[in-house]
C-alpha positions in Angstrom: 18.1 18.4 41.8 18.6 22.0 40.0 16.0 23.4 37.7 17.9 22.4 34.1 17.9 18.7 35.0 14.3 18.5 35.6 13.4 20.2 32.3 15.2 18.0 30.4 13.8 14.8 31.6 10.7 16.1 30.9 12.2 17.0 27.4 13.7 13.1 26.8 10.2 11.7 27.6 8.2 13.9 25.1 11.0 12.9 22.9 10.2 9.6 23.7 6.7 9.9 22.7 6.7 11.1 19.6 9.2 9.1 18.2 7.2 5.5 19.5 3.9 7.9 18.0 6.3 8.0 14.5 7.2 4.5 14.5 3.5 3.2 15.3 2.6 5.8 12.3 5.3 4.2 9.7 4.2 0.6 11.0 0.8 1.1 10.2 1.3 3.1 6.2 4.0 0.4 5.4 1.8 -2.7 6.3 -0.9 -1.0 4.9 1.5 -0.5 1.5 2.2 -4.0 1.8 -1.4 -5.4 2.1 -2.2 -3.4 -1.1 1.1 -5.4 -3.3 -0.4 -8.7 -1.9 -4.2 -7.5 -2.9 -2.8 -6.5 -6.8 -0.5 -9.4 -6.8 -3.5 -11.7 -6.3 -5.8 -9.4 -8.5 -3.4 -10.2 -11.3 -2.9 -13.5 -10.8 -6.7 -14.6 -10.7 -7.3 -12.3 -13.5 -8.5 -14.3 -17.4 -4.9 -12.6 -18.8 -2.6 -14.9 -20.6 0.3 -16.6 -18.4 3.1 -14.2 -19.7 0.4 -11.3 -19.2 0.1 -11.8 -15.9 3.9 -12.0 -15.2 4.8 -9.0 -16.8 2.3 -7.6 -14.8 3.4 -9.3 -11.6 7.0 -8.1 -12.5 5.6 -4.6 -12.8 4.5 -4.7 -9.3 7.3 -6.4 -7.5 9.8 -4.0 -9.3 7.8 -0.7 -9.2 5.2 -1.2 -7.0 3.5 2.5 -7.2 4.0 2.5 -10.5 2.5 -0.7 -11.4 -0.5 -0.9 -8.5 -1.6 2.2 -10.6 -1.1 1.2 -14.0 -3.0 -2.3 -13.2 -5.7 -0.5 -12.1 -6.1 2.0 -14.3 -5.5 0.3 -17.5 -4.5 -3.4 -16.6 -7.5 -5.4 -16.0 -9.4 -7.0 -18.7 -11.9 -5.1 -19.9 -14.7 -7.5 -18.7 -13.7 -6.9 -15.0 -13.9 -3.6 -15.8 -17.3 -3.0 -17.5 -20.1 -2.8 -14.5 -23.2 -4.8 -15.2 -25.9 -2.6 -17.1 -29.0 -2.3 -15.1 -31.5 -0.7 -16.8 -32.6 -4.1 -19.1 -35.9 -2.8 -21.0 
């Protein structure tokens, strides 16, 4: 066995670990990505909007999910859900 073939074996298996290292990395931010759809998706549908609110809204997210994950929670809820209760009661 020469000298070139033993480098690159050594080469294919740190090859080999960093592309599992990639794919474990992509698994984890795309279920992650997913779990925060499902979480908005139920937000909006156990939310006091009317029907056709909440399937706009629901539209918005299935269609542009970024988009719409950020636009429901930064101007989307009702404004109840929204408003933290006071604290300071004289």
């Amino acid at each position: 066995m020469s000298y070139l073939d033993n480098n690159s074996h050594l080469i294919a298996i740190s090859d080999t670990a960093t592309t599992l290292a990639g794919i474990l990395f992509w698994t984890v931010l795309m279920a992650a990505y997913l779990a925060l759809i499902l979480f908005t998706l139920r937000k909006i549908i156990h939310s006091s909007l009317s029907t056709p609110a909440r399937t706009r809204w629901a539209w918005l997210v299935v269609l542009a999910p970024l988009l719409g994950i950020v636009l429901w929670f930064l101007a989307g809820r009702p404004a109840a859900a929204r408003q933290r209760p006071s604290t300071d009661q004289a």
